[in-house]
Every structure is written in structure tokens, then in C-alpha cells.
C-alpha positions as CSV (number, residue, x, y, z in Angstrom):
1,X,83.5,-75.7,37.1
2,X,82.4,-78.0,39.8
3,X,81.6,-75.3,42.3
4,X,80.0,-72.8,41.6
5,X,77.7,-69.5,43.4
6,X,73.9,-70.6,43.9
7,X,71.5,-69.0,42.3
8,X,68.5,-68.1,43.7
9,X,65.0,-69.4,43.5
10,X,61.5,-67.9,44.8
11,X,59.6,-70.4,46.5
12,X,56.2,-70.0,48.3
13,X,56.0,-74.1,48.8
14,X,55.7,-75.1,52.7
15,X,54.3,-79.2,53.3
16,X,55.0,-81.5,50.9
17,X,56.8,-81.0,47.8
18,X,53.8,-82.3,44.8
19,X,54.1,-82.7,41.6
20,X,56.7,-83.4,39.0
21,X,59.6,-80.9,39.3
22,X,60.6,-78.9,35.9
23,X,63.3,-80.6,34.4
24,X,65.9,-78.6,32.5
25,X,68.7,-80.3,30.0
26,X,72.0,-78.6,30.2
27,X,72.9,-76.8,26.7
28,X,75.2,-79.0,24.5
29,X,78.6,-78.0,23.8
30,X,80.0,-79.0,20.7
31,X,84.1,-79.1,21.0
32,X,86.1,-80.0,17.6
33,X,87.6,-83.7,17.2
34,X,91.6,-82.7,18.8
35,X,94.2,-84.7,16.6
36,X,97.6,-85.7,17.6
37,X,100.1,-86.0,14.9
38,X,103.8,-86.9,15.4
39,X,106.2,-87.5,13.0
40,X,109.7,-85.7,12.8
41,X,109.4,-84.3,9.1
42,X,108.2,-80.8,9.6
43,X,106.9,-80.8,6.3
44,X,104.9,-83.8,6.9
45,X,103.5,-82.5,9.8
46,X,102.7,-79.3,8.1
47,X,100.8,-81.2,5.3
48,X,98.8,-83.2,7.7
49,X,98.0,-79.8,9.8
50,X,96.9,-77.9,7.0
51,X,94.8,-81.0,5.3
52,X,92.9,-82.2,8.5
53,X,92.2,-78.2,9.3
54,X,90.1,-78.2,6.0
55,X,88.2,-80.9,7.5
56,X,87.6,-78.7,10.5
57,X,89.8,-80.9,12.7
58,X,91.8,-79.1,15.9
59,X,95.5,-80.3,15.2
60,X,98.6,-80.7,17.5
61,X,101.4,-81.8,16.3
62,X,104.8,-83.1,17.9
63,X,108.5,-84.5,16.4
64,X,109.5,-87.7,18.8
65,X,107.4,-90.4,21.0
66,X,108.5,-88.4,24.1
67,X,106.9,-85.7,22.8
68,X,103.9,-87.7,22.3
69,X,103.3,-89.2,25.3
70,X,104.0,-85.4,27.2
71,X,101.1,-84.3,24.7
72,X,98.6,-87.5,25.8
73,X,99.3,-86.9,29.3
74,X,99.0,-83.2,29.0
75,X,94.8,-83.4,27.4
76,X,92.6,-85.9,25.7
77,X,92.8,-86.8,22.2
78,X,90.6,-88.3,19.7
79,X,92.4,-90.1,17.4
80,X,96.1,-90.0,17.3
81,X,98.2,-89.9,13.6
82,X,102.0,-91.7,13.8
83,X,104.9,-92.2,11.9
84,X,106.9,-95.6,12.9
85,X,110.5,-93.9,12.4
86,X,112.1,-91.1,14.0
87,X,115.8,-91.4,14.3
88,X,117.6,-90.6,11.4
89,X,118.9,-94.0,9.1
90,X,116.0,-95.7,10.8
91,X,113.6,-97.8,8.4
92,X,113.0,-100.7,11.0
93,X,109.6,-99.1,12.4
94,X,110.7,-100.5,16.1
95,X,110.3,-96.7,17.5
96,X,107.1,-96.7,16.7
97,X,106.0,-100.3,17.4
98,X,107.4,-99.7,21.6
99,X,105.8,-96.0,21.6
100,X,102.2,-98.2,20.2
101,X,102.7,-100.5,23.3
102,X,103.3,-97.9,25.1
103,X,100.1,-95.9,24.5
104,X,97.6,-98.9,24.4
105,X,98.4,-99.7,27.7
106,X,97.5,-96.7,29.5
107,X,94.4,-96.0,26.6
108,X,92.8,-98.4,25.0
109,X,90.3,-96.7,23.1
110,X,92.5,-94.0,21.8
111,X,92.6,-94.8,17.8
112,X,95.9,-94.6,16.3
113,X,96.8,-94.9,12.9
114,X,100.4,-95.7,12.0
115,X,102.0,-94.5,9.0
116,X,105.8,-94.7,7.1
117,X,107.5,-94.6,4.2
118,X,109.1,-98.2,4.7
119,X,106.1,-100.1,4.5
120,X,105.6,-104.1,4.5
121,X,103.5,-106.6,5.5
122,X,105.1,-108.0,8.4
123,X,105.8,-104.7,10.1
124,X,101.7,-103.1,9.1
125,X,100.8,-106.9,10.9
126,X,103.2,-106.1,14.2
127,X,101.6,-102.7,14.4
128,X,98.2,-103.8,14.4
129,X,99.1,-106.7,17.2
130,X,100.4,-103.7,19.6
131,X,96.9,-102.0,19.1
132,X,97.2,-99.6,15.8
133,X,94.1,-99.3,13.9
134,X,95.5,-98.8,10.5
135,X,98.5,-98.7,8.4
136,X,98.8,-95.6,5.9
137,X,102.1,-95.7,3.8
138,X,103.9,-92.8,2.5
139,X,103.3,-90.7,0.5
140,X,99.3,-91.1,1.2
141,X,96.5,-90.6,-0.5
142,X,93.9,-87.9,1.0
143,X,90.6,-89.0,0.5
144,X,92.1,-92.5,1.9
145,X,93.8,-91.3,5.0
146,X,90.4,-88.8,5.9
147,X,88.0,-91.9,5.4
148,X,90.4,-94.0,7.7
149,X,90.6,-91.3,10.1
150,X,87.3,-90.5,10.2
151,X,85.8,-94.3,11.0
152,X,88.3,-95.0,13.5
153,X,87.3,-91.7,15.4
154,X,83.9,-92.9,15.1
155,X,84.1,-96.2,16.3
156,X,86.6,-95.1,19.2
157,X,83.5,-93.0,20.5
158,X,80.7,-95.3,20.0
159,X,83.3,-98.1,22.1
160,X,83.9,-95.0,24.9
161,X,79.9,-94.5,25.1
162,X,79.1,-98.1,25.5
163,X,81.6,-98.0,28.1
164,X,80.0,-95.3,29.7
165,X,76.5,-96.7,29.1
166,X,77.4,-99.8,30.4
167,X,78.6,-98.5,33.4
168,X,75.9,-96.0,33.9
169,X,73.7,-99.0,33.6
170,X,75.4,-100.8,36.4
171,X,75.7,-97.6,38.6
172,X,73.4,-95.4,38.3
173,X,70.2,-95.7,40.3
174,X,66.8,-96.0,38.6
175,X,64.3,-95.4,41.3
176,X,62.5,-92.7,40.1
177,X,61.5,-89.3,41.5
178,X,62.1,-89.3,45.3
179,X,58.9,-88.5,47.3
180,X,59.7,-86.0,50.4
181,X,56.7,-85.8,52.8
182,X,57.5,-82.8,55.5
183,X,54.7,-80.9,56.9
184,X,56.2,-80.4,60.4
185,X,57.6,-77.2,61.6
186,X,60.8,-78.5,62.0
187,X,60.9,-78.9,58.1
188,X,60.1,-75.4,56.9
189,X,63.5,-74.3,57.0
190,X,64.8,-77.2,55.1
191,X,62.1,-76.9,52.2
192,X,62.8,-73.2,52.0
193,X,66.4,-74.2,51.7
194,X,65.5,-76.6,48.8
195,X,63.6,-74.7,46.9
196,X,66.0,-71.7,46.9
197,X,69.4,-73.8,46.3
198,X,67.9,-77.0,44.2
199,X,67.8,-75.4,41.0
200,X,71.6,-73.9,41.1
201,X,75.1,-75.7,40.3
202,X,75.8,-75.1,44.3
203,X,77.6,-77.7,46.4
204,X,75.8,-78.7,48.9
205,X,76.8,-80.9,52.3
206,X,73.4,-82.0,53.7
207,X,73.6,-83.1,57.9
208,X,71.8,-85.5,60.3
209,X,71.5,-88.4,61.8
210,X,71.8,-91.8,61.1
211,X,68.2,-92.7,58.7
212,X,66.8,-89.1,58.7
213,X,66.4,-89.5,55.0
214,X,69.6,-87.4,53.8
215,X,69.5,-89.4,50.3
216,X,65.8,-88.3,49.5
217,X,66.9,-84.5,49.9
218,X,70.1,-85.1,48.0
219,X,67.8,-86.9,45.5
220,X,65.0,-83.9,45.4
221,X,67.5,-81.6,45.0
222,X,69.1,-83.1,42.1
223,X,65.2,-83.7,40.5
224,X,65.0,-79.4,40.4
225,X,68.5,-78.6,39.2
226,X,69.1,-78.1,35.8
227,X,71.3,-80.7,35.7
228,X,68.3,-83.4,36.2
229,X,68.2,-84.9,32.6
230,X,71.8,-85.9,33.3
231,X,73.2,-88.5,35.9
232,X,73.0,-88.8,39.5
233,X,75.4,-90.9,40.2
234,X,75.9,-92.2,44.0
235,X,78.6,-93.6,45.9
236,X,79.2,-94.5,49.4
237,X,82.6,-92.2,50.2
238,X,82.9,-93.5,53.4
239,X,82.3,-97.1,52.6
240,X,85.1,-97.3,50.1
241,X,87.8,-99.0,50.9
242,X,91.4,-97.1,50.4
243,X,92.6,-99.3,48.0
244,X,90.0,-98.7,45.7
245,X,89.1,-95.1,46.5
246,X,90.9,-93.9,43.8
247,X,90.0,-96.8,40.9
248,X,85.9,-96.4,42.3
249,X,85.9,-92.3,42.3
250,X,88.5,-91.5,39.3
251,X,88.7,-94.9,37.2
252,X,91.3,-96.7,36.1
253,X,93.0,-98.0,32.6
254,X,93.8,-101.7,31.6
255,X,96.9,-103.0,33.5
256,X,97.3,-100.1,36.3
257,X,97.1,-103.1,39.2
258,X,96.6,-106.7,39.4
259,X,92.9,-106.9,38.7
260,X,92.7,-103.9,36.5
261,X,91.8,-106.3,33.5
262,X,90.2,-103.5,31.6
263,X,89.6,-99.7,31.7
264,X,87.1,-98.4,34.1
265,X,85.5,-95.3,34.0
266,X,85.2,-93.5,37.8
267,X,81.7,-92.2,39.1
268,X,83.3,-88.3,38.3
269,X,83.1,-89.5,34.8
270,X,80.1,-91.3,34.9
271,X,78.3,-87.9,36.9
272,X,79.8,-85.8,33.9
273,X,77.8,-82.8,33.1
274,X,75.2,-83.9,36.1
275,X,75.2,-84.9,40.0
276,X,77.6,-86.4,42.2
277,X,76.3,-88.1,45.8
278,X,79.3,-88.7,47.9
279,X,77.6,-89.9,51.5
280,X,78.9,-90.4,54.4
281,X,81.8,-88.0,53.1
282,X,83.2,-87.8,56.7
283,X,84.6,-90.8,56.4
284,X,86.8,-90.6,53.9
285,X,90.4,-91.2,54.9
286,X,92.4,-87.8,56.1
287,X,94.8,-89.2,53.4
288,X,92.6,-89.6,50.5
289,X,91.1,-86.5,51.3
290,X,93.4,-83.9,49.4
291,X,92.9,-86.6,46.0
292,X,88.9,-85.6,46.4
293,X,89.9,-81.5,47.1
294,X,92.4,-81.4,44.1
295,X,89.0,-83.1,41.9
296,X,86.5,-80.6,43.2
297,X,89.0,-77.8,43.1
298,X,89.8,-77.9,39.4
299,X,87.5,-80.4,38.5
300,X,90.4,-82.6,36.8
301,X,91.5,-85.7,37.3
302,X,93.7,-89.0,36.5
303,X,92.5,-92.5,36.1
304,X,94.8,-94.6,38.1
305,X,97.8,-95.4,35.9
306,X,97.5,-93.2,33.6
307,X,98.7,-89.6,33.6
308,X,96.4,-87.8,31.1
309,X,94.2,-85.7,32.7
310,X,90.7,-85.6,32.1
311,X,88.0,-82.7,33.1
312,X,84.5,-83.2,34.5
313,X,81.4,-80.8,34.6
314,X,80.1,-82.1,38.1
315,X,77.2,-80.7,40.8
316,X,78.7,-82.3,44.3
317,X,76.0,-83.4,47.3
318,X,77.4,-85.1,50.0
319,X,76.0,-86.0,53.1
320,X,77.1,-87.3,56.6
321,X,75.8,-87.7,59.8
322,X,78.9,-86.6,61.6
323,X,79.2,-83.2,63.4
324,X,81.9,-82.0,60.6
325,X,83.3,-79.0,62.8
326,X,84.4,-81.7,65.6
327,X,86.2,-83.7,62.6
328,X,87.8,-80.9,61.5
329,X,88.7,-79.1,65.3
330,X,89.6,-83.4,65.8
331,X,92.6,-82.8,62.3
332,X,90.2,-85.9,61.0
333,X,88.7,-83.8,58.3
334,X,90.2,-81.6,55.9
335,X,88.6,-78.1,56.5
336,X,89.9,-76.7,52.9
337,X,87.8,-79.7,51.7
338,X,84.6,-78.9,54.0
339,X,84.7,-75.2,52.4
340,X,84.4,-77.1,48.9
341,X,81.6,-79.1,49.9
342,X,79.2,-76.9,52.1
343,X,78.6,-74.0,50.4
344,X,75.4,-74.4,51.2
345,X,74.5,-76.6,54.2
346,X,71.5,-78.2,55.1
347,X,70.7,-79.7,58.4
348,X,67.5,-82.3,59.3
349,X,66.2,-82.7,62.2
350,X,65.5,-86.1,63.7
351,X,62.7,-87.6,63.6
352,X,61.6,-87.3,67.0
353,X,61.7,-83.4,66.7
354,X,59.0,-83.8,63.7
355,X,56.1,-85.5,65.8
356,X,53.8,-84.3,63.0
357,X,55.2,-86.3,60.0
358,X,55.0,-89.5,61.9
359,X,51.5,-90.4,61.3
360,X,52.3,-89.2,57.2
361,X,55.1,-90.7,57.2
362,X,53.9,-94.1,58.5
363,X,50.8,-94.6,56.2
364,X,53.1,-92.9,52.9
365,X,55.2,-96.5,53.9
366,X,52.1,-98.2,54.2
367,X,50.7,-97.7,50.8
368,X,54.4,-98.7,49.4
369,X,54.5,-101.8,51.9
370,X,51.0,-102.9,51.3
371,X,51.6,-102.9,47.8
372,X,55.2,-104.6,47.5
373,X,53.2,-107.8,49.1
374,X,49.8,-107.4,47.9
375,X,48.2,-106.8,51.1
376,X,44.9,-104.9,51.5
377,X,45.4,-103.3,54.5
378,X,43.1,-99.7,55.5
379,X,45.2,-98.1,58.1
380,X,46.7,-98.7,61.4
381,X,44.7,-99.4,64.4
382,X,44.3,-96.2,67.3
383,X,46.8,-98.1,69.6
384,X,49.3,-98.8,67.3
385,X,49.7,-95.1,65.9
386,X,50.1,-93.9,69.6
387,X,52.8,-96.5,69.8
388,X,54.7,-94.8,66.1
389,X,54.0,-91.5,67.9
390,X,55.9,-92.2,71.4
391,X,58.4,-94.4,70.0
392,X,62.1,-92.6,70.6
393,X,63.3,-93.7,67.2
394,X,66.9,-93.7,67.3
395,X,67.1,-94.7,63.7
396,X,64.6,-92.7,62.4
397,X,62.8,-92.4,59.2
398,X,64.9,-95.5,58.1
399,X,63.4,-97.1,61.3
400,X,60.1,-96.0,60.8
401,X,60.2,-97.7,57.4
402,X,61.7,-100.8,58.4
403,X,59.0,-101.2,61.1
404,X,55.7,-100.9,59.5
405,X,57.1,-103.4,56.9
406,X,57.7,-105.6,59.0
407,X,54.1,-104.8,60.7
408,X,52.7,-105.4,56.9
409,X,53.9,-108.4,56.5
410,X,52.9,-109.5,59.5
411,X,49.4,-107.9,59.7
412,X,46.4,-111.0,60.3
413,X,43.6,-107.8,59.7
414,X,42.5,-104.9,58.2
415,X,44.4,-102.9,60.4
416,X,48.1,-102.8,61.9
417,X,47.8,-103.7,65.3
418,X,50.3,-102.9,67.9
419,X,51.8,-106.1,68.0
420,X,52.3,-106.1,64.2
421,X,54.8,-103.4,64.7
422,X,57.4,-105.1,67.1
423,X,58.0,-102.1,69.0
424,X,57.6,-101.0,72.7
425,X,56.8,-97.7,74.2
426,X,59.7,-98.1,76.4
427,X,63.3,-99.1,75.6
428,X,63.1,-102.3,76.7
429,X,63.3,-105.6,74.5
430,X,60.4,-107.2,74.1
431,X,62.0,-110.4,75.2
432,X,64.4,-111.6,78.2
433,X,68.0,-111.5,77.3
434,X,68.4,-114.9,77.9
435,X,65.6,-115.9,75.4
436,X,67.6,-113.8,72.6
437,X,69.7,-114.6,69.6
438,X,72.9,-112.7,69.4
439,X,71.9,-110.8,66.9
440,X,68.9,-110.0,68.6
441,X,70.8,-109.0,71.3
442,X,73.4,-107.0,69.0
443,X,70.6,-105.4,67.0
444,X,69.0,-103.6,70.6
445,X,72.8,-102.9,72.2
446,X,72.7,-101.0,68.5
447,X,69.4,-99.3,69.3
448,X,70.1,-98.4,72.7
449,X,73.7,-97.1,71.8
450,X,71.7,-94.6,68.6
451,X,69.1,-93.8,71.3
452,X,71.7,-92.4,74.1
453,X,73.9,-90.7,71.3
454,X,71.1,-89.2,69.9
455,X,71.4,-91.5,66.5
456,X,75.1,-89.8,66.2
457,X,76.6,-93.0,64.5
458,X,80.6,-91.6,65.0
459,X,79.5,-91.6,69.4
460,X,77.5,-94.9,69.0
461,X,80.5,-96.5,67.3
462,X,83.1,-95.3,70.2
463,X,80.7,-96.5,73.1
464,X,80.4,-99.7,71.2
465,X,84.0,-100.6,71.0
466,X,83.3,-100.9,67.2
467,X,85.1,-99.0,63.8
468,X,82.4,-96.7,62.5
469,X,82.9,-98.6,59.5
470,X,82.0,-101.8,61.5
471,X,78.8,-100.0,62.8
472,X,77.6,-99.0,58.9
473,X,77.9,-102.7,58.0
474,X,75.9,-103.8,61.2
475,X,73.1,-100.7,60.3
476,X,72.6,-102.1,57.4
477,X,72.8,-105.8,58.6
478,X,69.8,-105.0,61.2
479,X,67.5,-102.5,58.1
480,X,67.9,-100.2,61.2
């Protein structure tokens, strides 16, 4: 089930989190290879039954195509077993041949293997155009039609795991174990929350502003579960365009829309059996929203054009910096989906309300900095940390970041000076509007607007005149 109870974990910790957390790999489950067979001899179908049971196969068998397409759209198979003729009189295989057409165009990977009693070149030829495997004629020989069986079903799941490796590859991030430096008081609560709820299956909707570093808890959390020697696979909810919500989050097979030039397998697939990050999950559409509930209520799905449905064994974490109870008192938010996703919520404070992690903070970026462009650099000058200290920081953590790299790569010294960093203690622009670029000037109406709003990206937006949407794109345009 995606959503389970949390489970509860002692914790003493308070400061930073050290050390490597204990990973755990979930337990294995090991389900039988499920068989379709369809032909509309019930004899035949009892023989096949009864033959690939003693080979410790799970059978299901049906009469007529319709039949087999209600039983591929009803669960996943792993190899399906065909006659070509159904109606009675009928030798010309054509039944089968459309049903094979069919099938390979919403699966590709499903192995088929055709078989018939009216057997000939030409027609074992047309059935391996349309996507069949192999051709078995009647009556078969066991030892022939298990060996057949067998390698297909093999090399149908070593194709569906490079598909999944391949996309795990492209998807998944590498970056390592996340580092979360919080000695502040303002942090306690959120530690204590971490430690108790990271190593359970709970959902868990973590709040904030814009850059208070939402991904590192999601990422922390996901490094003590259980689940950590499987993926964590992240996706921007919010960001996704509707026409590709669906295709992005549940997959898609070959031929389901114009560019759909092969099957895709959805990040719910790809998180199977570990972590899903949906951020910015307040942004999702109010009409995509009951496709993500129906997902994390039952934890099935449907790739996009196809009607099988598939189940997934997935943790949720999502994140947004919107106040979720106005979106949902606003009908923008689904409030049956917030109860899915928070069933454990965790808040973080901005950055101004955590004075003491600044000066950690800043030298923890430092060190990275420094070492990114091979700078020797010892620390930051008096002035200059006085100047992190009383900055505002609208965009927090993210900000903080962004700022002393830029003050590393522009460091002449041993030291970051002041003027390295780019900041003033005021508001103010360092420069007269008039001497500005417009994206200078665009990048401190952004600051200012975060600053007023309290970094609250959704209030920014509206006082902005801009999309939050539009507002992400410039964030991330600006590293603010």
C-alpha cells in the first residue's frame, strides 16, 4: 500500500544529523510467472493449464480475443499463449493475426506465442510481422513449447529491466547522501520529527518557503527509511505541464499520442518498491488532481493508452511552499488529496528565524564552493559574516548558497570580504536603476516581492502580475 501508519522511532539526536544513516533493503517478494492462455478448445486449454502448472506457472485461461484483451486490461501478464482461430470453419488465422496487432500496440514487451493447427509459412511469417514471438503448431511438443515459453519470458524481462534501468539512469538523481546542518532552536522540532517518522512507510507533505531546503529533508528522510536501497525518484508536480502530467507520472505505451514513439515507464513505476518526491505538489492542476488521489489511494494505475492496470509499492514526499489550507478553503486544492499526502507534516522555518545556522551554514557552502573551483580560501572576513547575519534573505538557504558562490568565485584573498558577497545590509540595489540591466532590475523587483511576502512564492507571484509558474522559471533563472 502506498500509505501507510508511521511507525515510531526513538531519537535522542538534536544538531546536526552525522554519520551514515542505517540503510535497510525491503524483503523480496517472489510472485509466480502469470500466463494467459486463449484458445476456444476447452480441452486445449485444460492441457496447457495442467502442463504449465507442473512447471509452477500461475495460469489463466480464456475462449475468444475479447476475452483476452478484458483479461490484459484486467492485470499484468508475463507471457501470453494464443491460438490464431476461434470461430468455428475458420483455418485462415486472420482472428488471431488483428487480436496480435491489437496487443502489440498497447504492450510491446508482452511475449506472445501463437499457435494452430493450420500451420504454414506464410501465415507463422505474418504473425511474427505483427509482433508474435513464436509459432507452435498443433498438436505440440512439450519439452518444445516450455523451452519457447520459457526464453521468451526471459528475454521479455531482461528488455522491461533495461527499460527501467535506462530510465532510472536518466531520472533518478545520484547526488549522494544529503547533508542537513540545523543546530538552531528553530530546528529541534523538525529533527525530532525526522528521526521519529524517517524510518516509516508514512506520507509525508513537508512546508516552507521558497529555498528553505525542503529537498534536503525529503532527501534525509528517504536516506533512514527502509526503503533507501531502492529509488528516490523526483519530479517537479507543479512544473509539469498538463499535457504531459499523465505520460511523466504514470507512463505511457507506443502509439498512445503523436510523439509516443515508444513505451515509457512513469516515475510511479520507476519509484516502485521505494520513494516518490512530488514538489511543489500545490501546483498541480485542480483537474489532474483526482488522477494523482485515485494513484495514492489504491496505488494503481494506467499508462496512457493502455487500459491494463498496473500496481506500485510507493513511499510519497511532497513538498510545497504554499499555505495548503488557503488552497483548499480557495477549492484550488483537493482536500481528500491533502489527507493522502500529510499524514505527517513537517514545517521549516525560514531562514531568518534560524540566526544560528547562518554562520554553519555559510562556511558548510564554502568548503563545497571552494572546492568546486579550486580555491584556497580560510574563512570569511568579520565584516562580511555580520553582513550573512543581517541580511533578510528572502530566498533563503538557496540564497545563502547562491551568494557565497558567487563571493568564491570572486574572492582576490584568503578571506571573503564583504564586497565578494554582492549583498547589502539594507534592501536597496547596490546600483542606480538606471545603471541596471533588465534582468538586474527583474531579479531585485523578485527579491523585494519574496522579502515583503515573506518568501511566500503563490503572494509574490500575484503582486508581480506573474503565473506562479512564470515566477518558478524566473527563481530558477536568477539561482535565487
Amino acid at each position: 500500500m502506498i500509505n501507510n501508519a508511521p511507525e515510531a522511532a526513538s531519537s535522542g539526536n538534536s544538531g546536526k544529523i552525522h554519520g551514515e544513516p542505517q540503510l535497510l533493503m525491503m524483503p523480496t517478494h517472489t510472485n509466480r510467472t502469470r500466463i494467459l492462455v486463449a484458445d476456444d478448445q476447452p480441452d486445449v486449454r485444460e492441457a496447457l493449464r495442467l502442463l504449465l502448472k507442473g512447471e509452477g506457472f500461475e495460469t489463466e485461461t480464456v475462449a475468444s480475443p475479447a476475452a483476452v484483451l478484458s483479461a490484459l486490461e484486467a492485470r499484468e501478464f508475463d507471457g501470453l499463449l494464443m491460438d490464431l482461430n476461434y470461430a468455428r470453419d475458420t483455418t485462415s488465422g486472420q482472428e488471431g493475426l488483428d487480436l496480435l496487432s491489437n496487443i502489440r500496440a498497447k504492450d510491446s514487451t508482452l511475449p506472445i506465442i501463437v499457435m494452430t493447427a493450420w500451420g504454414s509459412l506464410e501465415l507463422a511469417v505474418e504473425a511474427m510481422r505483427r509482433g508474435a514471438k513464436d509459432f507452435i503448431q498443433k498438436p505440440w511438443e512439450n519439452a518444445r513449447l516450455l523451452a519457447i515459453l520459457k526464453t521468451q519470458i526471459e528475454l521479455s524481462q531482461a528488455l522491461r529491466k533495461s527499460q527501467r534501468l535506462e530510465a532510472e539512469n536518466r531520472l533518478l538523481r545520484a547526488d549522494g547522501r544529503p547533508t542537513l546542518i540545523a543546530e538552531s532552536a528553530a530546528m529541534r522540532p523538525v529533527l525530532d520529527l525526522i528521526a521519529r517518522v524517517g524510518p516509516s512507510d508514512a506520507n509525508v507533505l513537508i512546508t516552507g518557503e521558497h529555498g528553505t531546503g525542503k529537498e534536503v529533508i525529503a532527501r534525509t528522510l528517504y536516506a533512514l527509511s527502509p526503503r533507501a536501497g531502492r529509488p528516490l525518484v523526483t519530479v517537479n508536480a507543479g512544473g509539469l505541464p498538463e499535457g504531459v502530467f499523465e505520460s511523466e507520472l504514470f507512463g505511457h505505451v507506443k502509439g498512445a499520442f503523436t510523439d509516443a514513439k515508444s513505451d515509457r515507464v512513469g516515475r510511479f513505476e520507476l519509484a516502485d518498491g521505494g520513494t516518490l518526491f512530488l514538489d511543489e505538489i500545490a501546483n498541480v492542476p485542480i483537474n489532474l488532481q483526482a488522477k494523482l488521489l485515485r494513484a495514492l489511494e489504491t496505488g494503481e494505475l494506467e499508462r496512457v493508452g493502455s487500459s491494463t492496470t498496473r500496481r506500485v509499492d510507493v513511499r510519497i514526499i511532497s513538498a510545497t511552499n504554499a499555505d495548503v489550507q488557503a488552497e483548499v478553503a480557495g477549492g484550488r486544492f483537493r482536500e481528500d488529496l491533502l489527507f493522502r499526502l500529510n499524514t505527517i507534516e513537517i514545517h521549516l522555518p525560514p531562514l531568518r528565524e534560524r540566526k544560528e545556522d547562518i554562520s554553519l551554514l555559510a562556511h558548510h557552502f564554502l568548503r563545497q564552493s571552494a572546492q568546486r573551483y579550486r580555491k584556497q580560501l580560510e574563512g570569511f572576513e568579520p565584516v562580511a559574516l555580520q553582513l550573512l547575519l543581517d541580511h533578510p534573505w528572502p530566498g533563503n538557504v538557496r540564497e545563502l548558497d547562491h551568494s557565497v558562490e558567487r563571493a568564491v568565485l570572486m574572492a582576490e584573498g584568503p578571506q571573503i570580504r564583504a564586497s565578494d558577497l554582492g549583498l547589502r545590509a539594507g534592501r536597496e540595489p547596490s546600483m542606480r536603476m538606471e545603471e541596471m540591466s533588465i534582468e538586474d532590475v527583474e531579479r531585485v523587483l523578485i527579491q523585494k516581492a519574496l522579502a515583503r511576502f515573506g518568501g511566500n512564492v503563490s503572494h509574490a507571484s500575484k503582486a508581480l502580475g506573474l503565473s506562479r509558474s512564470a515566477l518558478y522559471r524566473r527563481l530558477q533563472k536568477y539561482s535565487l
